[in-house]
C-alpha positions in Angstrom: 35.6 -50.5 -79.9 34.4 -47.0 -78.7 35.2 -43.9 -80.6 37.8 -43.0 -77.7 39.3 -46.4 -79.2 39.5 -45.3 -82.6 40.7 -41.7 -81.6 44.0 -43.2 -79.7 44.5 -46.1 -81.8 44.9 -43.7 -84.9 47.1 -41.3 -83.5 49.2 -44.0 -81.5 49.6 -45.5 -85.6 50.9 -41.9 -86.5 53.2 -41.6 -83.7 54.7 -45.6 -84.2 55.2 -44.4 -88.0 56.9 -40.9 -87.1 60.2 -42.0 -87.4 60.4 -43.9 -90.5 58.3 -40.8 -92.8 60.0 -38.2 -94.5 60.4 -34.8 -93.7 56.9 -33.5 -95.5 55.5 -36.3 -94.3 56.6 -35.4 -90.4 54.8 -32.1 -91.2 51.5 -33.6 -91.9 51.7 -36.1 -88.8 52.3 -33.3 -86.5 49.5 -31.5 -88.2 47.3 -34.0 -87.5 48.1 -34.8 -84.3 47.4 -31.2 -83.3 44.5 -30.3 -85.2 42.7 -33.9 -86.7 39.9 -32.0 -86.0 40.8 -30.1 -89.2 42.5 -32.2 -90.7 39.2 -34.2 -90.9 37.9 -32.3 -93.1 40.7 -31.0 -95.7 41.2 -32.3 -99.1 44.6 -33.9 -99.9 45.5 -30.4 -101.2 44.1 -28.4 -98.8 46.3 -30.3 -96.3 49.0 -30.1 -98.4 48.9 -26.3 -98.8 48.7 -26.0 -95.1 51.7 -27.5 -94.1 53.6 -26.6 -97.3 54.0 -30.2 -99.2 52.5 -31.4 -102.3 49.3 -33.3 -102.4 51.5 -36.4 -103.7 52.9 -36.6 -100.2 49.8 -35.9 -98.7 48.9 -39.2 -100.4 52.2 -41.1 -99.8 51.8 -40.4 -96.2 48.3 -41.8 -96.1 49.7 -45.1 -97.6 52.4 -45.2 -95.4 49.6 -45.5 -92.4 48.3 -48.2 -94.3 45.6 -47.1 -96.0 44.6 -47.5 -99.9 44.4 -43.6 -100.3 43.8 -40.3 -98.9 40.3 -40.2 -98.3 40.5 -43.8 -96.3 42.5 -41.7 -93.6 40.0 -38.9 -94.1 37.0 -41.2 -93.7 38.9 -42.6 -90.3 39.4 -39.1 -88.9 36.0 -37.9 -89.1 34.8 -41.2 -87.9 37.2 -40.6 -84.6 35.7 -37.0 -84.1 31.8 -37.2 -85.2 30.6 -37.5 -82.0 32.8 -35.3 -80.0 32.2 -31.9 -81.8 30.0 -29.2 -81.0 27.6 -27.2 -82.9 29.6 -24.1 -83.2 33.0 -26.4 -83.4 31.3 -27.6 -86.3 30.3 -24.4 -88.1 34.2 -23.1 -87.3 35.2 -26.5 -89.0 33.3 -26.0 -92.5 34.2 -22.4 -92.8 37.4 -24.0 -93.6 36.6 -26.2 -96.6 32.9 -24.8 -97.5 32.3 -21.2 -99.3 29.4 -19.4 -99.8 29.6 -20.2 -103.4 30.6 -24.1 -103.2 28.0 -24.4 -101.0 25.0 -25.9 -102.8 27.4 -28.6 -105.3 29.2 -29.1 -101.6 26.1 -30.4 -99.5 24.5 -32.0 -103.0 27.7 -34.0 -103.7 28.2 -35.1 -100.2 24.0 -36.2 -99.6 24.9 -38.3 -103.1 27.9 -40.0 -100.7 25.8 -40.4 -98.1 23.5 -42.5 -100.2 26.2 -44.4 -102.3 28.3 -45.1 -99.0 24.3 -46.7 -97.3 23.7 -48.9 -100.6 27.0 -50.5 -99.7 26.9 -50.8 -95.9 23.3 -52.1 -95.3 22.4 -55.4 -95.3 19.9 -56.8 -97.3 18.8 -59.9 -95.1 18.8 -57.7 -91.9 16.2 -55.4 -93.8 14.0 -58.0 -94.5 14.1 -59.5 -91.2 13.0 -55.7 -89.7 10.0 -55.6 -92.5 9.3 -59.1 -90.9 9.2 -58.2 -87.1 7.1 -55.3 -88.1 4.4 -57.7 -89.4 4.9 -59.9 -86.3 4.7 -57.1 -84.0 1.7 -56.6 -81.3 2.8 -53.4 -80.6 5.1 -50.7 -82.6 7.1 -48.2 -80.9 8.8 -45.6 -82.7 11.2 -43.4 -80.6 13.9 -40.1 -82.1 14.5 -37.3 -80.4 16.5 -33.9 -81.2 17.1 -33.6 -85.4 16.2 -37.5 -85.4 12.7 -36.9 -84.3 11.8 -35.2 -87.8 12.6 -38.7 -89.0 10.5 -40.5 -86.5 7.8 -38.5 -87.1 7.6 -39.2 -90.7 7.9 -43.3 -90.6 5.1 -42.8 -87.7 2.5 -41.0 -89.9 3.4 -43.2 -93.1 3.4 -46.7 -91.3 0.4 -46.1 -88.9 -1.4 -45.6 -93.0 -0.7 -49.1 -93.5 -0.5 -50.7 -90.1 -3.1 -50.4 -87.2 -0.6 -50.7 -84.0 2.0 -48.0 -84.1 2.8 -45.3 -81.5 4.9 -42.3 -81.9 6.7 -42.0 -79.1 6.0 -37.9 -78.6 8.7 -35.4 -77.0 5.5 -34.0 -75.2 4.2 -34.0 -71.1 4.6 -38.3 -70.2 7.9 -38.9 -69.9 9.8 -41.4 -72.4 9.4 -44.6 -70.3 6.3 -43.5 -69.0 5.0 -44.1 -72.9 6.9 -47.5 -72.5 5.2 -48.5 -69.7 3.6 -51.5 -71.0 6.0 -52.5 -73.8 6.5 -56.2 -73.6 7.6 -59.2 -75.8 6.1 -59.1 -79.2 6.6 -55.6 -79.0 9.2 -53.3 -81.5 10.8 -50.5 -80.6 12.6 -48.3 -83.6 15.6 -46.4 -82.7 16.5 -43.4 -84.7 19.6 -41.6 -83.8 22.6 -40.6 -85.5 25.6 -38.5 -84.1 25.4 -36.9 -81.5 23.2 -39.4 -80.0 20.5 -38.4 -78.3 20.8 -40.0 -74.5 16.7 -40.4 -74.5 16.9 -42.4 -76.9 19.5 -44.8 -76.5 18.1 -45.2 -72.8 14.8 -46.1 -74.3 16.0 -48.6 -76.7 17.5 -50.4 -73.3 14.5 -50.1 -71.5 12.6 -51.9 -74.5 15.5 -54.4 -74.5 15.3 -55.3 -71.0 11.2 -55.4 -71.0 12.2 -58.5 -74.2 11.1 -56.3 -76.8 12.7 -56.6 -79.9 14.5 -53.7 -80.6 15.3 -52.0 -84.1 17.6 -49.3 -84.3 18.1 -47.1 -87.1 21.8 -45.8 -87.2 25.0 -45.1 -88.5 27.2 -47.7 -87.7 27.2 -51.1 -85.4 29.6 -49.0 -83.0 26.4 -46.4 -82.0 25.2 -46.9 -78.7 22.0 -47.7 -80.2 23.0 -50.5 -82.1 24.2 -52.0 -78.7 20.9 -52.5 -77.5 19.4 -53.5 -81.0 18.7 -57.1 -82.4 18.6 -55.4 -85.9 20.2 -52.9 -87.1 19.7 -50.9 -90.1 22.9 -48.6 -91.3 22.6 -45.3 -92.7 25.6 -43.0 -93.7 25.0 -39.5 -92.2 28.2 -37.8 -92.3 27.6 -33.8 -91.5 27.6 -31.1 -93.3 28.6 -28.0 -90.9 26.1 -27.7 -88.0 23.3 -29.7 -90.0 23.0 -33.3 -89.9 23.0 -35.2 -93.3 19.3 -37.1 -93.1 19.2 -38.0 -96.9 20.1 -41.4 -96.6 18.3 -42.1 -92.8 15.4 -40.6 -94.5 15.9 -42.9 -97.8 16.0 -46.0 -96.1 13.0 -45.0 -94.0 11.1 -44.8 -97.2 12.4 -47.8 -98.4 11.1 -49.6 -95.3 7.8 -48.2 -95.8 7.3 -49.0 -99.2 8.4 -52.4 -98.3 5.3 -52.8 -96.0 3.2 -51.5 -97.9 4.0 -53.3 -101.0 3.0 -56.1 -98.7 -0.2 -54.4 -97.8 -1.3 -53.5 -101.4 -4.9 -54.2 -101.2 -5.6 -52.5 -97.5 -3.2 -49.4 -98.2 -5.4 -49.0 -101.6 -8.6 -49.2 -99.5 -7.2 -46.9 -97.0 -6.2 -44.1 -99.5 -9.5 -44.3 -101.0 -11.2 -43.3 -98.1 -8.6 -41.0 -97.4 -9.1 -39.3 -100.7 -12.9 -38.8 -100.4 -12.4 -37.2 -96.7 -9.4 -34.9 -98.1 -11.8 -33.3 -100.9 -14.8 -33.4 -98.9 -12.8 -31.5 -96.1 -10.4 -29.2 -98.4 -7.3 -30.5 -97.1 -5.4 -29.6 -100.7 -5.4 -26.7 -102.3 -6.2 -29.0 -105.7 -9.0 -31.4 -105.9 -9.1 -34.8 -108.0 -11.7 -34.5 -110.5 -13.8 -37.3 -111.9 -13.4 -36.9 -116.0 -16.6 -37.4 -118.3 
C-alpha cells in the first residue's frame, strides 16, 4: 500500500464516520481533513484547544475511528505525511508544538521513542540472517546518500576494521552505477535511506537487485521503496524532529550490526586494533597517548 494509499484511505474512514460523531467531534474531523498536516503533530490537547473541545473528545473521536487511543491516529497521520513534506513545511510544522524552551526534553524524549518503537518492530531472525550474508558475501556495497550518507559512512569505516571486502559507495566523480559496475551474485548491497528517500539510492538498490545481488536495505518500514528491492530488511524508527531527521535508532542498529560481526571476528579485530594502536601513537593521531605502566 503506497503512502497515497494510506493518505485517502484515512481520510475516506473520517468522511464514512462524519455522520454518526457528535458535534465536537465534527469539528475535529473537519480539522483534520483540512490541515492533517498539523494535526499530525498536536497533542490530544493541543487539538482540542484548537478547535474548542476537550481533550476527552479529542480521544473519543479517535476511538470512534477505531483506534485504541489518540496517539494510534497520531502515529497514522504522520505516517500518511512523512514523505510528502518539505524542509521549510517541516520547520513551519514544529513551530507549532516545539518551543525554544521544550526543545532539548522534546527531541530527547522523542530519540528515546525512536528507539523503544525499533526494539519492537525489528526482527530478530532477519538480523541474523543480514550478519550472515555479510560473512558470505564476496563483495560488500554500502550505498546512502543526502542525511543517510553520514550513516553509511560510519558502518563503512567500522566494518571495513573487521572485514577485508567492503566499498563505500562515495557521492564523489563515478557515478553511482558506475561504482556498481561489476556487482554480481555473492555480492551485498546495504541500503540506507529513510524519509524522504533519496532516488539514488533506491535506484541503486534495484540495480544490485537485478545484477542477483543480495540486497540489504536499512529503513523505516516494509512500505519504503527501498525495502521493495530488498531481500532483508532491517527497520528502524526515524520519525522527524522539525527539519532534522531522527538517526538515533538507524544509527543504533548500525552499531548493533557491527558489534555483531565483530563479536564474530574477536580474535582478527583484536589483532587489527593492535596494530592500529601502535600506528596511531607512533603517528600522533590522538591528542592522548596509551602508556605502558611499570
Amino acid at each position: 500500500m503506497t503512502m497515497e494509499q494510506n493518505r485517502q484511505d484515512l481520510m475516506k474512514l473520517i468522511q464514512l464516520k462524519f455522520s454518526r460523531l457528535s458535534k465536537g467531534q465534527k469539528l475535529i474531523a473537519e480539522y483534520i481533513l483540512k490541515h492533517y498536516d498539523k494535526a499530525a503533530f498536536m497533542t490530544a490537547a493541543k487539538l482540542g484547544q484548537t478547535v474548542n473541545v476537550s481533550e476527552s473528545t479529542v480521544v473519543r473521536f479517535a476511538n470512534e475511528l477505531g483506534f485504541s487511543g489518540y496517539p494510534k491516529l497520531q502515529k497514522a497521520l504522520q505516517e500518511m505525511i512523512k514523505t510528502k513534506l518539505t524542509s521549510v513545511q517541516r520547520i513551519e510544522l514544529s513551530s507549532d508544538y516545539m518551543s525554544e524552551e521544550n526543545v532539548l526534553k522534546s527531541v530527547l524524549k522523542a530519540d528515546m521513542e525512536n528507539i523503544r518503537a525499533t526494539l519492537e518492530k525489528i526482527n530478530d531472525s532477519t538480523f541474523e540472517d543480514v550478519v550472515n550474508s555479510l560473512f558470505r558475501a564476496n563483495r560488500i556495497y554500502i550505498v546512502g546518500y543526502r542525511s543517510s550518507q553520514a550513516l553509511a559512512d560510519f558502518l563503512a569505516f567500522y566494518l571495513g576494521l573487521v572485514l577485508d571486502n567492503v566499498r563505500l559507495i562515495s557521492n564523489g566523480v563515478s557515478d553511482v552505477f558506475e561504482q556498481l559496475l561489476r556487482v554480481k551474485e555473492n555480492d551485498v548491497v546495504i541500503g540506507i535511506g529513510f524519509p524522504r528517500y533519496s532516488s539514488t539510492t533506491v535506484e541503486a538498490l534495484k540495480f544490485a537487485r537485478s545484477k542477483n545481488a543480495e540486497v540489504v536495505a536499512i529503513t523505516d518500514s516494509l512500505l519504503s521503496p527501498l525495502a521493495s528491492s530488498a531481500d532483508y530488511t532491517l527497520i528502524a524508527q526515524s520519525n522527524m524532529a522539525s527539519f532534522v531527521d531522527s538517526l538515533v535508532a538507524p544509527l543504533s542498529v548500525i552499531n548493533a550490526l557491527i558489534v555483531a560481526v565483530g563479536i564474530r571476528e574477536k580474535q582478527k579485530i583484536s589483532e587489527t586494533f593492535e596494530t592500529l594502536e601502535n600506528i596511531w601513537d607512533e603517528y600522533n593521531v590522538y591528542t592522548y597517548k596509551n602508556k605502558s605502566t611499570i
